[in-house]
C-alpha atoms as a printed R data frame, in Angstrom:
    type eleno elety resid chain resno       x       y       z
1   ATOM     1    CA   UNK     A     1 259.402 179.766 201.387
2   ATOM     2    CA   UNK     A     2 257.561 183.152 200.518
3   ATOM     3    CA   UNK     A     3 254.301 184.320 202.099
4   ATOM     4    CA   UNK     A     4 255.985 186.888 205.166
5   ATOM     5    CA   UNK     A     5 252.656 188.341 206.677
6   ATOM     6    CA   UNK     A     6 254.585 190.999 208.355
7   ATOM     7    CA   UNK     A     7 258.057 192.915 208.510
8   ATOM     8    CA   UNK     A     8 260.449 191.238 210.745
9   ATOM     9    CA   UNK     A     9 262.765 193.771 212.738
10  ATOM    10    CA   UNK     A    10 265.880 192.394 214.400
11  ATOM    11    CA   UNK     A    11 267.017 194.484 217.288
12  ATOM    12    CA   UNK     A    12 269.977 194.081 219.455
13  ATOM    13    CA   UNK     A    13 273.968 195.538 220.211
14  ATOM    14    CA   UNK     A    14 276.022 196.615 217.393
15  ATOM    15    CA   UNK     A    15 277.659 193.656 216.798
16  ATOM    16    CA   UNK     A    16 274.656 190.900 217.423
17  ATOM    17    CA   UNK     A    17 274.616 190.043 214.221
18  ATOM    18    CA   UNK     A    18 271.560 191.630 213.007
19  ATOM    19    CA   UNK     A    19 272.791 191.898 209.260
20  ATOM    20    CA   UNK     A    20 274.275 189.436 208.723
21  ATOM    21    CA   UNK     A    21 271.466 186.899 210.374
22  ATOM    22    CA   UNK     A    22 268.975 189.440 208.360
23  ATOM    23    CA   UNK     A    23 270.377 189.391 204.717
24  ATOM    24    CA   UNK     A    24 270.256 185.212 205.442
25  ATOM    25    CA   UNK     A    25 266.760 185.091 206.835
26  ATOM    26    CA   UNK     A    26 265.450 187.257 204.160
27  ATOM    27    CA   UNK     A    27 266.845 185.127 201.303
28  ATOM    28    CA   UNK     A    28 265.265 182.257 203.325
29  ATOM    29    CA   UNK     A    29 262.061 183.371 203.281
30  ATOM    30    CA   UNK     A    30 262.153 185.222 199.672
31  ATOM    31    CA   UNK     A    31 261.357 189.065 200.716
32  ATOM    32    CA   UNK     A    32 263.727 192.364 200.186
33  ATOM    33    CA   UNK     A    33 265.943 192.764 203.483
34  ATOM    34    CA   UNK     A    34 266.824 196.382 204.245
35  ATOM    35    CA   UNK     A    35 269.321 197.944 206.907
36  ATOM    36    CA   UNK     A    36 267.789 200.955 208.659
37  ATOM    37    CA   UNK     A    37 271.610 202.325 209.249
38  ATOM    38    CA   UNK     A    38 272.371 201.804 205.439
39  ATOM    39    CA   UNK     A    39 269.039 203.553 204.556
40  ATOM    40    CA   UNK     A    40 270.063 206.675 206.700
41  ATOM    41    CA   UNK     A    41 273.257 206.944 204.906
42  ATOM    42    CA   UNK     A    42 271.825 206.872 201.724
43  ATOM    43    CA   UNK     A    43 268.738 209.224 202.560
44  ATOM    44    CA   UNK     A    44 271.406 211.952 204.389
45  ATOM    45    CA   UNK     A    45 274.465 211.109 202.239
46  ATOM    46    CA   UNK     A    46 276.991 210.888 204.697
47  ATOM    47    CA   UNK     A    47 277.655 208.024 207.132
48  ATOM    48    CA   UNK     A    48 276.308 207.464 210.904
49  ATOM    49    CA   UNK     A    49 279.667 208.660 212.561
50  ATOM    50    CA   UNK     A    50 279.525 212.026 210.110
51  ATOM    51    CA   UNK     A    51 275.437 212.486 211.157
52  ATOM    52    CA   UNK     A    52 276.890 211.655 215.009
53  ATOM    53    CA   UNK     A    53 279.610 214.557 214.641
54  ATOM    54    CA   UNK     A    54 278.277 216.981 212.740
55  ATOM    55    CA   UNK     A    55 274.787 217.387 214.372
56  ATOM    56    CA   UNK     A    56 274.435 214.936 217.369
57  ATOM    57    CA   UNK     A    57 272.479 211.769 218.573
58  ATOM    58    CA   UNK     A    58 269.183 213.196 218.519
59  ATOM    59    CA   UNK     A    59 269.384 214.310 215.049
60  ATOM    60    CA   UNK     A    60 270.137 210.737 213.887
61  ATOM    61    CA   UNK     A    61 267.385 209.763 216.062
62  ATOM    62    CA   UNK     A    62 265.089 211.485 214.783
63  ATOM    63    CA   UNK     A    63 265.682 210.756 211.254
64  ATOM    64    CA   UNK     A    64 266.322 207.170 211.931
65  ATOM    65    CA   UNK     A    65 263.041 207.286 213.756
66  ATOM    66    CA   UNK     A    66 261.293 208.931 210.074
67  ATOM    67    CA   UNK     A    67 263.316 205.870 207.796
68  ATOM    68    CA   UNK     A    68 261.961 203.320 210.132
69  ATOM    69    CA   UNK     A    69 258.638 204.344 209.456
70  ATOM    70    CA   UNK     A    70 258.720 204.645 205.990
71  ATOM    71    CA   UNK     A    71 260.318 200.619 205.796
72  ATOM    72    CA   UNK     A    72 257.128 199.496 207.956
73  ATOM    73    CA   UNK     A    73 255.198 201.295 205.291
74  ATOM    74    CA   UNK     A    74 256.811 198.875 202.763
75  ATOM    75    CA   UNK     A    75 255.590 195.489 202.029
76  ATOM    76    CA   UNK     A    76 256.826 193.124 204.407
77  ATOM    77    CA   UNK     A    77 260.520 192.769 204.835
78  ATOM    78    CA   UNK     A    78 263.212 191.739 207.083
79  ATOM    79    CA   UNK     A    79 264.731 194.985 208.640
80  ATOM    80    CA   UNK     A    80 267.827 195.282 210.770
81  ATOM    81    CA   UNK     A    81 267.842 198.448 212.659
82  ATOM    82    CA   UNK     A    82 270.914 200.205 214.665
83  ATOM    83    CA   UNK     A    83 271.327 199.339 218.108
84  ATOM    84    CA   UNK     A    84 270.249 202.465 219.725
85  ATOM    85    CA   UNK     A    85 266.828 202.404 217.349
86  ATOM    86    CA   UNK     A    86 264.665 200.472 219.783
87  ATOM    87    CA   UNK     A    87 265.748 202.174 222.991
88  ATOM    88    CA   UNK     A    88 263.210 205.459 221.377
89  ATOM    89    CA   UNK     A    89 260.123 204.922 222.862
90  ATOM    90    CA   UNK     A    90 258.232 206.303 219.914
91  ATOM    91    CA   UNK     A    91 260.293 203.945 217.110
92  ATOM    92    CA   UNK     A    92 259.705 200.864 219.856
93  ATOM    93    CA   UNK     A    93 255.858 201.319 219.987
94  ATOM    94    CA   UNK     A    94 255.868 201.756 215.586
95  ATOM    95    CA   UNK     A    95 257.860 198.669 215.800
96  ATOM    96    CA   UNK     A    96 255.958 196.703 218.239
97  ATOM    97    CA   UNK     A    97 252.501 197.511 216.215
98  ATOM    98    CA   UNK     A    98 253.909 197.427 212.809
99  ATOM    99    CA   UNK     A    99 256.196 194.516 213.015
100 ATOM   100    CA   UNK     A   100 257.830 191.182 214.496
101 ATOM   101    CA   UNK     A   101 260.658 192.524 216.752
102 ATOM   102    CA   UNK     A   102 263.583 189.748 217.265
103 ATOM   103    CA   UNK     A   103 266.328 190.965 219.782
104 ATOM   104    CA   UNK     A   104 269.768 189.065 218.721
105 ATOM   105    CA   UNK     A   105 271.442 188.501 221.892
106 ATOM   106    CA   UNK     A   106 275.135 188.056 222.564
107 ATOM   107    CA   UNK     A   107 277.374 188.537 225.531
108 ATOM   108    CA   UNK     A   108 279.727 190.892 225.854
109 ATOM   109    CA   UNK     A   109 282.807 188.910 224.890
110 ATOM   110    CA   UNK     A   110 281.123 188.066 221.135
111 ATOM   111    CA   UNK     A   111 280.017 191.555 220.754
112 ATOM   112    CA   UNK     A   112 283.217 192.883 221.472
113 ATOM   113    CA   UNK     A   113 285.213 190.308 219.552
114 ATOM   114    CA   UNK     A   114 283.074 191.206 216.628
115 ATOM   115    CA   UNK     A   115 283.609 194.803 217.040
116 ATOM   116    CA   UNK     A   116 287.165 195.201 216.953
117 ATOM   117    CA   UNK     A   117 287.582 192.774 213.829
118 ATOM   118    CA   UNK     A   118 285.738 195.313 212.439
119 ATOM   119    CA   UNK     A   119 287.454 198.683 213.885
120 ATOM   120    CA   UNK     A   120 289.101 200.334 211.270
121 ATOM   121    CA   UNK     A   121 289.075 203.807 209.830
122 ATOM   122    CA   UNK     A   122 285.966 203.322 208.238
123 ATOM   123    CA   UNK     A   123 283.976 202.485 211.576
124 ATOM   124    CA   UNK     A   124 280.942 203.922 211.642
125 ATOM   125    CA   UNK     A   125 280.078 203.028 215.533
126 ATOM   126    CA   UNK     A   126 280.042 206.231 216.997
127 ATOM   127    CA   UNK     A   127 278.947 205.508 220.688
128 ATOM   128    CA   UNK     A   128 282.269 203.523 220.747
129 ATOM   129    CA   UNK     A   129 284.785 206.258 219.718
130 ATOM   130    CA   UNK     A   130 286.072 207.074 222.854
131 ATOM   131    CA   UNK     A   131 287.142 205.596 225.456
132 ATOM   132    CA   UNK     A   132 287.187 201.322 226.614
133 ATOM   133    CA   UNK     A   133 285.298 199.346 224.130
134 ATOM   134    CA   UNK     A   134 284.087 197.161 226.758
135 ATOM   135    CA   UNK     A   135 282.887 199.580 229.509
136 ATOM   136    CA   UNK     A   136 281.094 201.414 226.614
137 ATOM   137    CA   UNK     A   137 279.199 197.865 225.592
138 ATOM   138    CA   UNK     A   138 279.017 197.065 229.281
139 ATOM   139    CA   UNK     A   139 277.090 200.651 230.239
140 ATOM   140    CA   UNK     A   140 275.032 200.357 227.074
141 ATOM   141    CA   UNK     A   141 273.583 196.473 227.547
142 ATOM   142    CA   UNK     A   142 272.877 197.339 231.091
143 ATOM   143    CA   UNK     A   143 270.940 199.796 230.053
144 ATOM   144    CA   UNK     A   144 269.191 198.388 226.694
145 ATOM   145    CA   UNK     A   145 268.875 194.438 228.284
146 ATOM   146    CA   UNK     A   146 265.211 195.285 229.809
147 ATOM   147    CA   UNK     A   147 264.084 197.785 226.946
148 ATOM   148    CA   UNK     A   148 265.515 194.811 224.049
149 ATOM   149    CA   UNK     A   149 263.834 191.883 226.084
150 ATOM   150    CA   UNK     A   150 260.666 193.633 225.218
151 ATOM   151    CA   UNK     A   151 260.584 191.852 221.670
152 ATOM   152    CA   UNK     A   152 258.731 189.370 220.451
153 ATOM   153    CA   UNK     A   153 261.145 187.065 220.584
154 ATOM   154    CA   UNK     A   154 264.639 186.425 221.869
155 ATOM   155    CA   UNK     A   155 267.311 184.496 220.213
156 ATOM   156    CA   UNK     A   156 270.768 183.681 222.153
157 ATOM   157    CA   UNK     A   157 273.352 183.922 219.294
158 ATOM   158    CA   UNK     A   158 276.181 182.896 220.679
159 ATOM   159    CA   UNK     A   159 277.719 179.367 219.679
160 ATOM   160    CA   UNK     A   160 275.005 178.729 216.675
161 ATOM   161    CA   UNK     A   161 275.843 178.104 213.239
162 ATOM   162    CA   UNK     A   162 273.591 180.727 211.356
163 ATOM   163    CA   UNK     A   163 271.516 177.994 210.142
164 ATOM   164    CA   UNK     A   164 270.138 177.136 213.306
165 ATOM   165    CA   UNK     A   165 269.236 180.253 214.679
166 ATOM   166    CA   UNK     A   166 267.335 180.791 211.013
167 ATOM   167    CA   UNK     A   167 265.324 177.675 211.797
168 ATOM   168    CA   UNK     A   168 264.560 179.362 215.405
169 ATOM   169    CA   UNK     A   169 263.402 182.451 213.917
170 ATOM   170    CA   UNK     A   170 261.276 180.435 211.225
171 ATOM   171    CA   UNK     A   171 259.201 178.084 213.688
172 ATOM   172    CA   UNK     A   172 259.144 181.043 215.336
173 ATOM   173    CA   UNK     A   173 257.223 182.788 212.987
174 ATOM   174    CA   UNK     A   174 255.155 180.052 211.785
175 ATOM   175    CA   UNK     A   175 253.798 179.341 215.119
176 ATOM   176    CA   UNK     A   176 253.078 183.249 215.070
177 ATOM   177    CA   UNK     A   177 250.851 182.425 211.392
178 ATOM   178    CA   UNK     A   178 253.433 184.833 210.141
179 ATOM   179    CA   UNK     A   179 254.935 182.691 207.374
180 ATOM   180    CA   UNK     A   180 253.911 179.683 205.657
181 ATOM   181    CA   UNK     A   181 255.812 176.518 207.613
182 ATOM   182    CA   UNK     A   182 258.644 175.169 205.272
């Protein structure tokens, strides 16, 4: 399948599965997939937790906010973006015009069983330093549920094999005229 009419976003938790459904969907419909987060390390040249400590949130904002803008610039793409990125009300409204926005949802048990598999000295999820992992995700989906259910489109991806929630996305999109249907 090729033909992508415009850059799919996936937004959502750390933890939703937004890379890992991304790099999949991207092969599947033949277009580059990029990972803002990834991106910011490579433009700054240190990792998310370092840009976190060393100058603070809205620094990495900011800058996220800039990369974000420069992907939508790109031919279309599949993008996965960090889990804060679509709570900026200025990156939301260059996503919602400049893109298909998919929020990846998962409860909090997934997210968190997903997160500390993945904890390690290496972990680059800095809103979850301190303090109870689950509280943290608790607070933070309470607050980002109404601002992520903004998206186009909202996939549940708990209990799916990854090659149904691809088919989701891609009727999805081809009932949007967005992609050619399979």
């Amino acid at each position: 399948m090729t033909g992508l009419k415009k850059t799919v976003a996936l937004v959502g938790m750390m933890g939703a599965g937004k890379t890992s459904i991304g790099k999949r969907l991207a092969a599947r419909l033949n277009v580059p997939f990029r990972d803002a987060d990834h991106e910011i390390e490579t433009a700054a040249g240190m990792t998310v937790s370092e840009i976190f400590a060393r100058f603070g949130e809205p620094y990495f904002r900011d800058g996220e906010r800039r990369v974000i803008a420069r992907l939508l610039a790109d031919p279309p793409l599949v993008l996965a973006t960090g889990g804060g990125a679509y709570m900026d009300d200025t990156t939301r409204a260059l996503m919602r015009d400049g893109c298909f926005t998919i929020w990846l949802r998962a409860p909090v048990e997934l997210l968190l069983g997903r997160l500390k598999k993945r904890q390690g000295p290496g972990q680059t999820r800095p809103l979850l330093a301190n303090g109870d992992m689950r509280a943290t995700l608790e607070k933070l989906l309470a607050i980002r549920e109404p601002i992520y259910a903004q998206a186009d489109m909202v996939l549940d991806t708990a209990d799916e094999p990854h090659a149904v929630q691809l088919d989701k996305i891609v009727a999805e999109l081809t009932a949007h005229k967005l992609c050619e249907a399979p």
